[in-house]
ZAZADREN-226605 format. One record per residue (C-alpha): residue in one letter; residue number from 1; z, y, x. Coordinates in Angstrom, 2 decimals. Example, Ala and Ser with C-alpha at 12.3 -4.5 7.8 and 13.67 -1.06 7.14 Angstrom:
REM ZAZADREN-226605
 res   n       w       v       u
   A   1    7.80   -4.50   12.30
   S   2    7.14   -1.06   13.67
***
This chain:
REM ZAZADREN-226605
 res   n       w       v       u
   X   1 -108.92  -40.37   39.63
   X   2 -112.06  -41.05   37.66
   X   3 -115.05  -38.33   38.80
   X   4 -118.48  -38.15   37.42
   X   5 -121.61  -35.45   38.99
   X   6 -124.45  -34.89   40.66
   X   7 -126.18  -34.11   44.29
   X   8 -129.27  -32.47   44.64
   X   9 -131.06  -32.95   48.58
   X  10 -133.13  -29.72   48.90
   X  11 -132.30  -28.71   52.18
   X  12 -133.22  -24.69   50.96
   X  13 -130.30  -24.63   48.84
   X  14 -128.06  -26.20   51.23
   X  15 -127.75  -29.34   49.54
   X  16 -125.86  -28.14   46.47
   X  17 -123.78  -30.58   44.37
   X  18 -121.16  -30.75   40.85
   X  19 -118.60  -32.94   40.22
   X  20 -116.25  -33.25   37.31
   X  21 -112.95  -34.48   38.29
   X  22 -110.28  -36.10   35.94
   X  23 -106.97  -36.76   37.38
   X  24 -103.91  -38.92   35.85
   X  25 -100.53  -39.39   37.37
   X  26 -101.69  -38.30   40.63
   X  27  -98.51  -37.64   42.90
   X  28 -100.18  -34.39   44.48
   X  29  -97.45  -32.67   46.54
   X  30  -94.62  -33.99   48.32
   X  31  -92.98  -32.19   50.90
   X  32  -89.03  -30.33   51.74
   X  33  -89.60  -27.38   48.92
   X  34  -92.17  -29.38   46.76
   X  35  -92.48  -32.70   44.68
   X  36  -94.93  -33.42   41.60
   X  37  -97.67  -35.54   40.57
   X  38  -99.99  -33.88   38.40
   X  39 -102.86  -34.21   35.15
   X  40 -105.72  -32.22   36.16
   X  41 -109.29  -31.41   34.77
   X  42 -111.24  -30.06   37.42
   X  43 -114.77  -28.50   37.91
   X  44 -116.29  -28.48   41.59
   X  45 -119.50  -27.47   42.63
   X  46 -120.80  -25.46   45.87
   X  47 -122.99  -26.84   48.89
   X  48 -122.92  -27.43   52.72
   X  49 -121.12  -24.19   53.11
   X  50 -118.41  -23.90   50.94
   X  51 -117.07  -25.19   47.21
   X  52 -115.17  -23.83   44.17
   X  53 -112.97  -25.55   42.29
   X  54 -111.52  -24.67   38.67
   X  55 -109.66  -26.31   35.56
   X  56 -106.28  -26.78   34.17
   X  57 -103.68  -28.70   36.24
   X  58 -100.65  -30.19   34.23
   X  59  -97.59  -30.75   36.41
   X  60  -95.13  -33.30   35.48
   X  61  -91.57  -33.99   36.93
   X  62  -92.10  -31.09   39.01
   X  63  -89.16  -30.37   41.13
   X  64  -88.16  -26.83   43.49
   X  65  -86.16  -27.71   46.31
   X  66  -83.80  -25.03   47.41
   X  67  -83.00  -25.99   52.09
   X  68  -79.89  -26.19   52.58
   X  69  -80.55  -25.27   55.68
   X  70  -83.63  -23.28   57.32
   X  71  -85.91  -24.61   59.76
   X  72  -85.71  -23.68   63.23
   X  73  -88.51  -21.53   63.96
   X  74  -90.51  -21.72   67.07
   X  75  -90.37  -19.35   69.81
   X  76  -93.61  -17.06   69.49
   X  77  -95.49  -16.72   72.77
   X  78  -97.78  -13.84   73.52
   X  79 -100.60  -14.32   75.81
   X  80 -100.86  -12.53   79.10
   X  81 -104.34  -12.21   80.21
   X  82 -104.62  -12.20   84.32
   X  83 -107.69  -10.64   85.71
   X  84 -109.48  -11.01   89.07
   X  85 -109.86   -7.85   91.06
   X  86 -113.42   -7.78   90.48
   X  87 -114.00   -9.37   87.15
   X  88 -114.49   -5.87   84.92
   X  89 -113.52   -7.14   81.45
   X  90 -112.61  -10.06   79.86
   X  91 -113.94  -11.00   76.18
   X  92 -111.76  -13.13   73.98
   X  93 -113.19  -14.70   70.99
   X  94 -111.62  -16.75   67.42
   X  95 -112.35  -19.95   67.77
   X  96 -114.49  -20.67   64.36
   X  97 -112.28  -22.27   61.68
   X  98 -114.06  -25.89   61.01
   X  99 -112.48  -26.44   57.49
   X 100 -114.82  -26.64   55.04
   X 101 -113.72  -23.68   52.44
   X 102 -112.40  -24.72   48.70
   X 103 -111.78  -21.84   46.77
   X 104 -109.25  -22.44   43.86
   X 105 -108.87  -20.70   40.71
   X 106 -106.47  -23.20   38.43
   X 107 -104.10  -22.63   35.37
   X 108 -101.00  -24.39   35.71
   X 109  -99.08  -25.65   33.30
   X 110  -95.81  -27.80   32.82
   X 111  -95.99  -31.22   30.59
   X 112  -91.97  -31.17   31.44
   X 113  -89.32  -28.51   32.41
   X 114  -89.33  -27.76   36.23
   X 115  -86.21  -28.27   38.13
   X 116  -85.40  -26.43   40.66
   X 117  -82.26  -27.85   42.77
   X 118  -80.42  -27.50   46.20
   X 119  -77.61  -25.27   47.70
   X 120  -75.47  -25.82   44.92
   X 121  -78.17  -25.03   42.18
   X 122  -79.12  -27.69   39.63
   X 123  -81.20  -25.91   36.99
   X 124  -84.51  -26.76   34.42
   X 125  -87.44  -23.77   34.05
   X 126  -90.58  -23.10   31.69
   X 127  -93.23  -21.01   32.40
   X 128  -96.82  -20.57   33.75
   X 129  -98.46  -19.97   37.00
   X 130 -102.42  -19.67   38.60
   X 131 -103.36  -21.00   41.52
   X 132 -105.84  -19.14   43.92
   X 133 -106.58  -19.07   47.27
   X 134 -108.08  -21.74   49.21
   X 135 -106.99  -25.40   49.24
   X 136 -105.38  -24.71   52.90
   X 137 -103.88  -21.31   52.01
   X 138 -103.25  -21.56   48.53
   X 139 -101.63  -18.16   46.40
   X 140  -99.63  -19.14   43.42
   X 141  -98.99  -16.20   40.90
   X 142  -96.65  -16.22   37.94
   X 143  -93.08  -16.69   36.45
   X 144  -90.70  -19.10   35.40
   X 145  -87.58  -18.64   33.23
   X 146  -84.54  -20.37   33.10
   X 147  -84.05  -22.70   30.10
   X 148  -80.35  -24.11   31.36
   X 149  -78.40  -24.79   34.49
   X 150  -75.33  -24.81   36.57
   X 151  -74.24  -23.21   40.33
   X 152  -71.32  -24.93   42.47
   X 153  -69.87  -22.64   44.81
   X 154  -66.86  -24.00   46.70
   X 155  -65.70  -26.55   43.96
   X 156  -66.39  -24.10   41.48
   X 157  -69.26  -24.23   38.53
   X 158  -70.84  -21.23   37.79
   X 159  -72.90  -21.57   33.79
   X 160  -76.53  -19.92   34.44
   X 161  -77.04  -17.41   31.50
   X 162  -80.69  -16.15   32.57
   X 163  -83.14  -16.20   35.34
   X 164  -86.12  -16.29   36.92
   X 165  -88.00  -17.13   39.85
   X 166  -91.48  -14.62   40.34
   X 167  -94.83  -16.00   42.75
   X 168  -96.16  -12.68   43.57
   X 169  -99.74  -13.78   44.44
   X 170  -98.87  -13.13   48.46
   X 171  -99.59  -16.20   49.87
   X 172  -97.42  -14.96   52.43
   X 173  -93.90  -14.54   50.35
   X 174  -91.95  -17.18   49.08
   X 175  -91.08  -16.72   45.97
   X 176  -88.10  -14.87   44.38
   X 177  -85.42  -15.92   42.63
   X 178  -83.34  -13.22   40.25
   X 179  -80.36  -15.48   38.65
   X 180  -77.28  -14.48   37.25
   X 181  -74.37  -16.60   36.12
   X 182  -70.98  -16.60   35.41
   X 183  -67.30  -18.78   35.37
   X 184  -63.99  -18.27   34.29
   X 185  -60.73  -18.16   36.15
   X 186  -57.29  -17.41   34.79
   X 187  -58.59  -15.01   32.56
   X 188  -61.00  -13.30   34.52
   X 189  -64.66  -13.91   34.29
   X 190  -66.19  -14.19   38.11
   X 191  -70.26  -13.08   38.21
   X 192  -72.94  -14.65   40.61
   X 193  -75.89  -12.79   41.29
   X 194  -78.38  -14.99   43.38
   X 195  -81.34  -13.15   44.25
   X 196  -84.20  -13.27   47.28
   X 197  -86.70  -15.36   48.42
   X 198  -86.88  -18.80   47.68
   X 199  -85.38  -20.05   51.08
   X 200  -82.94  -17.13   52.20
   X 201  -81.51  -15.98   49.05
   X 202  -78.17  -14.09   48.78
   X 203  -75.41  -13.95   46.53
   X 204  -73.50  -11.31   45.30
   X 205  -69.66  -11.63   43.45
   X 206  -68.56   -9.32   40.62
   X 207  -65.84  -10.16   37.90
   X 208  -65.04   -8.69   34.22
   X 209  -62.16   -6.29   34.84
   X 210  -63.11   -5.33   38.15
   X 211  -61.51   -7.01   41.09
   X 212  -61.32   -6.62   44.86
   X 213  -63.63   -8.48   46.86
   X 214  -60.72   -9.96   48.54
   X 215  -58.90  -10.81   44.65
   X 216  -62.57  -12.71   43.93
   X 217  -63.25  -14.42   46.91
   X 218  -59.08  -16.09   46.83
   X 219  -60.08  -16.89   42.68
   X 220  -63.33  -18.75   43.87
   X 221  -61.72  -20.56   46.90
   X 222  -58.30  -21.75   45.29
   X 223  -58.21  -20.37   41.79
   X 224  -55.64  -18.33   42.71
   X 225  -54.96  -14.94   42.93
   X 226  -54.28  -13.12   46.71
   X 227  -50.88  -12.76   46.36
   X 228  -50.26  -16.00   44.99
   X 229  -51.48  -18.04   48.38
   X 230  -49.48  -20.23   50.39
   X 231  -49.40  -20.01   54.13
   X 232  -51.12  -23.80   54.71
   X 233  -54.06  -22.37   51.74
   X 234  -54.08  -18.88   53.85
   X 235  -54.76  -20.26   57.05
   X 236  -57.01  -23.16   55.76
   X 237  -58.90  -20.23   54.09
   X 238  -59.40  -18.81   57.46
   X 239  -60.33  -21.68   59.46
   X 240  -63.04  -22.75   56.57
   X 241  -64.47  -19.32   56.40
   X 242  -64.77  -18.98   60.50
   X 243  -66.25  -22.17   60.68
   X 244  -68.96  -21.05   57.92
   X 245  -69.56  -17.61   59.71
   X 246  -69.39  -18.75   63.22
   X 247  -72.56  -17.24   64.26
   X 248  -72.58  -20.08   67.21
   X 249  -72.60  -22.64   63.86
   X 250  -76.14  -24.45   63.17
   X 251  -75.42  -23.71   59.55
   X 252  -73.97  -20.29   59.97
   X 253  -77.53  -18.48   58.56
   X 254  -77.24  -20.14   55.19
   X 255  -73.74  -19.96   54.82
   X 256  -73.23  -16.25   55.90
   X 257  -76.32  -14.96   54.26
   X 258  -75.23  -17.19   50.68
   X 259  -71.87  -15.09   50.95
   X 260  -73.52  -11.76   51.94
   X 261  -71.21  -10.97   54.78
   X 262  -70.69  -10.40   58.46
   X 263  -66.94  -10.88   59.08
   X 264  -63.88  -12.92   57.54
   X 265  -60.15  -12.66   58.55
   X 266  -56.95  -13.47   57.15
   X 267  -53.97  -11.62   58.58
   X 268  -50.25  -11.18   58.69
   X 269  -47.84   -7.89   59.66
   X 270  -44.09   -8.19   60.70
   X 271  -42.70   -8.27   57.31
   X 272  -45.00  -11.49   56.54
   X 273  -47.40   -9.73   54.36
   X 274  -50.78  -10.99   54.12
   X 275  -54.09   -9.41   54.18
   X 276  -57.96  -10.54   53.88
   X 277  -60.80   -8.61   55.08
   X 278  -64.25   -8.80   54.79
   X 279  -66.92   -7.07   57.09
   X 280  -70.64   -6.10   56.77
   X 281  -72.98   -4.88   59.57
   X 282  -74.50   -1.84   57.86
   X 283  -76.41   -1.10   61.62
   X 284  -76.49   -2.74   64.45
   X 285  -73.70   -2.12   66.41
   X 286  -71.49   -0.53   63.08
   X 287  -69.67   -2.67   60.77
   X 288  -67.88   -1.77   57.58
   X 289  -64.70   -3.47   56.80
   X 290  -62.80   -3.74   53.42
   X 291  -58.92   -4.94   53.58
   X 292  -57.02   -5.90   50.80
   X 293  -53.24   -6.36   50.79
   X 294  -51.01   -8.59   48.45
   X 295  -49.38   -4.99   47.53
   X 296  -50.31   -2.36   45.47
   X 297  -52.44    0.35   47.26
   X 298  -52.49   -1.83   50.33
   X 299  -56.29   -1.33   50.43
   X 300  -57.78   -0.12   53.71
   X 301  -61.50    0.70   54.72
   X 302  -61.89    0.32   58.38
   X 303  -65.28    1.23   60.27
   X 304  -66.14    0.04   63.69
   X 305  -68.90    1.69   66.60
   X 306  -69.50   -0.84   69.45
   X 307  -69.62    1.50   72.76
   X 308  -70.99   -1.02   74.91
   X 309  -69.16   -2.23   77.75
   X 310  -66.28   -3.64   75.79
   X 311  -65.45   -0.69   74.59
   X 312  -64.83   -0.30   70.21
   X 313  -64.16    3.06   68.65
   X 314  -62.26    2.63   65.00
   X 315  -61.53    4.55   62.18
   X 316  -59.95    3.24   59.29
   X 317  -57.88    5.12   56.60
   X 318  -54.86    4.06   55.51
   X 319  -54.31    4.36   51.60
   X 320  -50.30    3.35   51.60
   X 321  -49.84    6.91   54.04
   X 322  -52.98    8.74   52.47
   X 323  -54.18    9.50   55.99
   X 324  -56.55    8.25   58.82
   X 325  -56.17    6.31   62.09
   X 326  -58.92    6.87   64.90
   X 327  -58.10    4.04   67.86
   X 328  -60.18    3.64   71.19
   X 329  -60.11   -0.18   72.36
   X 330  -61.25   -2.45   74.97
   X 331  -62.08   -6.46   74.31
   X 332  -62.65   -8.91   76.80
   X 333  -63.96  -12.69   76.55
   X 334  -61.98  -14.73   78.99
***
């Protein structure tokens, strides 16, 4: 860092001062979302008060980190105020911030494609972004756009065809990613959609013809179809997904929120006839199930009301009879 200016001592002005700043290889940011060392030009100047800072930052070997799993977040306390009989009011006052205020207003640019990696992502981005703000609550605006990439879900590489990830200027939103990519499986081409902020984001499964949800999720997990399963890959299906939407799980928020639903289950009638279904809480309380069959017009949508007390009311239609079913039932944790 090599910086060259100038400091004037008139107390009237509040000691005003100027400093150009040039900056090589400096390794700027390191943290769990964040790594990059940076080129940077820089103009400061302000006084006692406060300072502004502008110029063109080059960021090299800049790399996105996607958690694979979130932070736990602390438990927010309110404050209760107690108050003596006869004391009549009480006044609370901000304690004064005592940072001294930078204000930022930088062009960034990237000397190398930015990589942004993690839950199964591995991908290099151009693009260009400001920086505004202050130095302790920066506001990054801009976009970035895929250049290349790859997703692994479950064994399974997905080939990024576009994307991009947005900084809306809300220093309070992480950004957003908007990707789309795309594999193919015994014929059939399987769809990601991975979209949402940078550290929740969700993804979505469609495939080109159109297949159940069930028929896509048995493609991505074995490569097979649904009716093709064996019992040990059926019930190792269900034990893996259980495990990843067990909401008692310390991974179970990335894992359930990556596959965008509530409930998994794998089960068997009489005959021996197999069936997966997949649930999604559209309320609390109300969940929307989809089951899919190994037979033909086997599919079933079943909706569930929790009454409270242990009580469930269910309707589900039943496409095989073309009618409904409406059951009352009771569960019970022993």
């Amino acid at each position: 860092v090599n910086a060259k200016g100038n400091i004037s001592f008139e107390q009237k002005k509040n000691y005003p001062f100027k400093f150009t700043l040039d900056m090589q290889n400096l390794f700027l940011v390191n943290s769990d979302t964040i790594q990059t060392n940076v080129n940077a030009n820089l103009d400061i100047k302000g006084d006692r008060l406060s300072a502004n800072s502008e110029g063109l930052v080059t960021l090299e070997n800049a790399t996105l980190k996607i958690p694979d799993q979130l932070p736990i977040k602390p438990i927010d306390l309110k404050e209760e105020y107690i108050v003596h009989p006869f004391q009549k009011d009480i006044i609370s006052k901000k304690l004064l911030s005592a940072s001294y205020p930078i204000h930022l207003d930088f062009e960034i640019g990237l000397e190398n494609p930015l990589k942004v990696i993690g839950s199964g992502l591995n991908s290099t981005w151009d693009g260009h972004l400001s920086l505004k703000g202050t130095y302790t609550d920066p506001i990054p605006k801009g976009k970035l756009n895929l250049i290349k990439g790859s997703y692994l879900f479950s064994g399974r590489n997905f080939i990024l065809h576009k994307g991009s990830v947005n900084f809306s200027g809300d220093g309070n939103k992480m950004p957003n990613l908007d990707i789309e990519a795309s594999m193919e499986q015994q014929g059939i081409d399987v769809i990601a959609n991975l979209k949402g902020p940078l550290d929740t984001p969700k993804i979505i499964f469609t495939s080109k013809p159109p297949l159940s949800a069930s028929s896509i999720m048995s493609l991505l997990l074995f490569g097979k179809e649904i009716t093709e399963l064996s019992a040990d890959q059926t019930i190792a299906l269900s034990n893996t997904m259980n495990q990843k939407l067990d909401p008692t799980s310390e991974g179970s928020s990335s894992s359930s929120s990556s596959l965008g639903i509530d409930r998994f289950n794998v089960s068997s009638d009489d005959s021996g006839s197999q069936a997966i279904q997949l649930g999604k809480y559209i309320t609390k309380g109300v969940v929307v199930s989809f089951s899919q069959g190994a037979e033909q017009g086997s599919s079933n949508v079943i909706v569930e009301v929790d009454l409270k007390h242990g009580f469930v009311f269910q309707a589900e239609t039943q496409q095989q009879e073309e009618q409904g079913k409406f059951s009352l039932k009771y569960r019970h944790n022993y």
